[in-house]
C-alpha positions as a printed Julia matrix, in Angstrom:
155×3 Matrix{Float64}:
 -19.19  -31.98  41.21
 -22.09  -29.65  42.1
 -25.62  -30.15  43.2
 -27.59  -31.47  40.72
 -30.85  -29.34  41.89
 -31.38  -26.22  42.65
 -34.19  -23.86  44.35
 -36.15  -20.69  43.8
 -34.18  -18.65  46.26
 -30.95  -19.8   44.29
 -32.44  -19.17  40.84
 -33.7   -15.39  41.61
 -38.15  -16.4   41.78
 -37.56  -15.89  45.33
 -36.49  -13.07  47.32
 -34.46  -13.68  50.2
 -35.59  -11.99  53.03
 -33.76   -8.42  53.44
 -32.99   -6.55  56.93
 -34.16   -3.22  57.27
 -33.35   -2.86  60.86
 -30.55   -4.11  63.26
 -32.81   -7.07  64.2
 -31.79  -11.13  63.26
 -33.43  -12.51  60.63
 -33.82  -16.45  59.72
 -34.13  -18.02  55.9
 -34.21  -21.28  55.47
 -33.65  -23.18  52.52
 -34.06  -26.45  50.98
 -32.68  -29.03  48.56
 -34.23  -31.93  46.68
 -30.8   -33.88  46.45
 -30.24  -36.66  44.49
 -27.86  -40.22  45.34
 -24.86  -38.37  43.55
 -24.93  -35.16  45.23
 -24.53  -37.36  48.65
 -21.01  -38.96  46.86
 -17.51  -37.47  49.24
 -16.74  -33.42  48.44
 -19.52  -33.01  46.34
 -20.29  -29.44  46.92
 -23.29  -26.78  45.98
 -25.08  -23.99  46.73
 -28.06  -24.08  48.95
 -29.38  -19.95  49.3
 -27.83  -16.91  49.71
 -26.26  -14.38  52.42
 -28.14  -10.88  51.54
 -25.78   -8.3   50.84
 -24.56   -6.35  54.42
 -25.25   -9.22  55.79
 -22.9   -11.51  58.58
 -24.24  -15.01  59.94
 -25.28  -15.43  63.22
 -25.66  -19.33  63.81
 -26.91  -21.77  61.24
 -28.81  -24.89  61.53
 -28.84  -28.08  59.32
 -32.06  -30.54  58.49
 -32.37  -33.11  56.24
 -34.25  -36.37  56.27
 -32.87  -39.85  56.21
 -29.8   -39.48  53.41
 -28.82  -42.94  54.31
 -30.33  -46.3   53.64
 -28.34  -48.14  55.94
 -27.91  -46.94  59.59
 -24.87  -45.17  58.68
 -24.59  -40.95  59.11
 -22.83  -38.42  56.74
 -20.85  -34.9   57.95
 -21.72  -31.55  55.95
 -19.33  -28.53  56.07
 -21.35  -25.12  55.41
 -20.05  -21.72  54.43
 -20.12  -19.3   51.56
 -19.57  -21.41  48.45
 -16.32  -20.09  46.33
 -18.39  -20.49  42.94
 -15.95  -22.79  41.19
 -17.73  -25.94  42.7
 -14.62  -26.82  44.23
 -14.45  -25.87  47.96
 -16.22  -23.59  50.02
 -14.38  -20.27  50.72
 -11.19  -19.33  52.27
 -11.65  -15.56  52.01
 -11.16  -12.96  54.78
 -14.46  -11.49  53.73
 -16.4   -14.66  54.02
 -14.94  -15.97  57.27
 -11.49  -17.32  56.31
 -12.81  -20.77  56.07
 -15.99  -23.12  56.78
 -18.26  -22.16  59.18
 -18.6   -25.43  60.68
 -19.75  -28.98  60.87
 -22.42  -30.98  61.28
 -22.22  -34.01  63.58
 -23.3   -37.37  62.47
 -26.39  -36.78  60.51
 -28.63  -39.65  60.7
 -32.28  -39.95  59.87
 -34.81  -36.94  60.28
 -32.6   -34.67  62.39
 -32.01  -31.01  62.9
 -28.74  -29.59  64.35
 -26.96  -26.33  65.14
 -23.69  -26.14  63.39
 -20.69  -27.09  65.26
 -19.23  -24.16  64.62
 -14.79  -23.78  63.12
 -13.48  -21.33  65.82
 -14.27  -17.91  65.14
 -14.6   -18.29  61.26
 -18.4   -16.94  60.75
 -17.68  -14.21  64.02
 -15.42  -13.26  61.07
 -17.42  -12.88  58.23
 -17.32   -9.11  57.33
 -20.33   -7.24  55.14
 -20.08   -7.09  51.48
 -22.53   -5.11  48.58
 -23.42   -8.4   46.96
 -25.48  -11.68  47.21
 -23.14  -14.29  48.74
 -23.72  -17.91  48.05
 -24.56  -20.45  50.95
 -22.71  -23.47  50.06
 -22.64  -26.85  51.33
 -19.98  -29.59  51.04
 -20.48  -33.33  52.1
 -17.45  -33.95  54.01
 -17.95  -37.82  54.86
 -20.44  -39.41  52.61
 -23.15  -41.89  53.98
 -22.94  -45.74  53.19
 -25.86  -46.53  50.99
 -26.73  -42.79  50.07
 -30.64  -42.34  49.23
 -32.32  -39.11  47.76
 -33.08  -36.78  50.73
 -34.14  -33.37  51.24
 -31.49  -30.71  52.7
 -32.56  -27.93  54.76
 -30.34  -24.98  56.16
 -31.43  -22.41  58.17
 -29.31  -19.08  58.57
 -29.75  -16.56  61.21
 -28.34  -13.03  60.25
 -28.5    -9.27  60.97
 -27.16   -6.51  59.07
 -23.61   -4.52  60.66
């Protein structure tokens, strides 16, 4: 299952910021998200990679996704497009990015990153998709709001 909501930067009404120079750039994006899209392995898209573009770290927000005191893990990477995992690809890393820790409450963390996988990310001529997976779901999921910010330079 996918997202059920989506956001300007995913839907094209806005741009996503676009290097010009060798310097790192940062985009965040948010998500309304909903009970469901909180449920185990629900994955979506959140923004997008510009084209020539590699990561350089990412960040996760969100506020409190859980009703009880109880945390949930997110995987990032580039989302494969068939709402079923995020990508494997050479191109886009070879695998996740990384993990968040126990997300609780009104927190903001830096990825835990999956060895070398975004070092490996390698410049394409297209939009990549951001995507997002919920690898352990919280107790009593709530609606919450999802925020990931990506750092990245062109090559």
């Amino acid at each position: 299952m996918s997202f059920t909501n989506s956001n300007d930067y995913i839907t094209g009404r806005k741009p996503v910021l676009q290097p010009g120079d060798g310097g790192v750039y940062a985009q965040r994006f948010t998500l309304a998200m909903t009970t469901a899209d909180a449920a185990l392995n629900t994955i979506g898209q959140i923004g997008i990679l510009p084209p020539l573009c590699v990561p350089v770290d990412v960040f996760v927000d969100m506020t409190d996704p859980d009703a009880s005191t109880a945390a949930m893990i997110l995987q990032v990477g580039i989302w494969d497009g068939a709402s079923a995992n995020l990508s494997s690809a050479a191109e886009d890393g070879g695998g996740i990015w990384g993990t968040t820790t126990a997300v609780t409450a009104n927190s903001s963390q830096r990825l835990t990153r999956n060895g070398v996988c975004m070092e490996n990310v390698t410049p394409v001529n297209a939009d990549r998709k951001i995507g997002v997976k919920v690898q352990t779901a919280p107790t009593t999921a709530q609606a919450f709001t999802l925020g990931v910010t990506i750092l990245y330079r062109t090559t």
